[in-house]
C-alpha positions in Angstrom: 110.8 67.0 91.1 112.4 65.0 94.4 115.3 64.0 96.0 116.2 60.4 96.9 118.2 60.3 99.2 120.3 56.7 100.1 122.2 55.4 103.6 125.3 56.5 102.7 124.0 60.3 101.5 124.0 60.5 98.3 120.9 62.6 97.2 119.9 62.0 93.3 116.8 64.4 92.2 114.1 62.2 90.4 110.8 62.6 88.9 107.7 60.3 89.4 106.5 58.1 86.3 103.7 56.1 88.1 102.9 56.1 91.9 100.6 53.7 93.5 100.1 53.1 97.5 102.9 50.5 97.6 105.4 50.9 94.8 106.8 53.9 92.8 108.5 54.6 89.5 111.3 57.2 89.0 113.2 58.7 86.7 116.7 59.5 88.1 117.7 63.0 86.7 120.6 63.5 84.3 120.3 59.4 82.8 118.0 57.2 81.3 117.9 54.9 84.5 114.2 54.2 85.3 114.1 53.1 89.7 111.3 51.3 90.8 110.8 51.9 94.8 108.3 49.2 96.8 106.2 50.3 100.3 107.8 48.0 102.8 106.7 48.3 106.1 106.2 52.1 105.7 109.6 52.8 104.1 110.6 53.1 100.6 112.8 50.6 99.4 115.0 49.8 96.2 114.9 46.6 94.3 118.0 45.3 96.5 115.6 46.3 99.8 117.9 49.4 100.2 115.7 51.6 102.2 115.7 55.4 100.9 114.1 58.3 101.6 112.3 60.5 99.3 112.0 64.4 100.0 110.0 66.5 98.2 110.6 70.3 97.7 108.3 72.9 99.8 105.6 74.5 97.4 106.6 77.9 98.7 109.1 80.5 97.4 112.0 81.1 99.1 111.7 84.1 101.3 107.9 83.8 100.5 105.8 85.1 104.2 103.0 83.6 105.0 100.2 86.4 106.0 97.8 85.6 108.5 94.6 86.5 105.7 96.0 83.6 103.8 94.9 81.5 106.1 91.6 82.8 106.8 88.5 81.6 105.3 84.7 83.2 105.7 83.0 82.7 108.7 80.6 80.9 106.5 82.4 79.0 104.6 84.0 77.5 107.9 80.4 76.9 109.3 79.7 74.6 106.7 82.5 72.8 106.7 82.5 71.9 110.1 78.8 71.1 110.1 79.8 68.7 107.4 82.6 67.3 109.8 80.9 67.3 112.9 77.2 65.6 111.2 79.9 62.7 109.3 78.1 63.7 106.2 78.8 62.6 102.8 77.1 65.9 101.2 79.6 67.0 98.3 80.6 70.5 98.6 80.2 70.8 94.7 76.9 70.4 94.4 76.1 72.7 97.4 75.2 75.9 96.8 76.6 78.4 98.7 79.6 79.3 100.4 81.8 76.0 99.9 81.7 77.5 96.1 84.3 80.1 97.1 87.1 77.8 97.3 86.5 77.1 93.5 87.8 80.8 93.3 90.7 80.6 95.8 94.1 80.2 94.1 96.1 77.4 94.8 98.7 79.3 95.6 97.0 80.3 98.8 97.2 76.8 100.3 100.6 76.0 102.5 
């Protein structure tokens, strides 16, 4: 779910049929309208070049704290990543044995 939200204020919730890097296809909650948004410029705009914006909802709970070992991976795991960073190589992490394989385990509700 999102919110689009026009110049004047008004703030309709929507949800995405089809998304590409340029254009974007909504339906507008509580209709049957269908909006299609373009990528001008880097805004979004409606099919009469009204620019919007388009706000999605934060992925955590209300109230929901953040702990400090959320945030924290192994010391190992971090090692390799950044050897992967700093070396600019293309080595997947899937087929690398080791500890890249713990994020396979992490739940996604873990990542901010």
């Amino acid at each position: 779910m999102m919110k689009i939200r026009y110049q004047d204020g008004l703030a309709v919730e929507a949800v995405t049929l089809s998304r590409s890097e340029k254009s974007m296809r909504v339906a507008l909650s509580g209709g049957d309208d269908v909006l299609d948004l373009r990528r001008i410029g880097g805004a979004w705009v409606t099919e009469d070049c009204e620019p919007v914006s388009i706000e999605y909802p934060s992925r955590r709970a209300p109230g929901a704290t953040i702990r400090e070992e959320d945030c924290i991976c192994p010391a190992d795991l971090a090692a390799h990543l950044i050897h992967l960073l700093l070396n600019d190589s293309s080595e997947d992490l899937d087929t690398h044995a080791g500890p890249a394989a713990e994020c396979k385990t992490m739940p996604s509700a873990h990542i901010a």
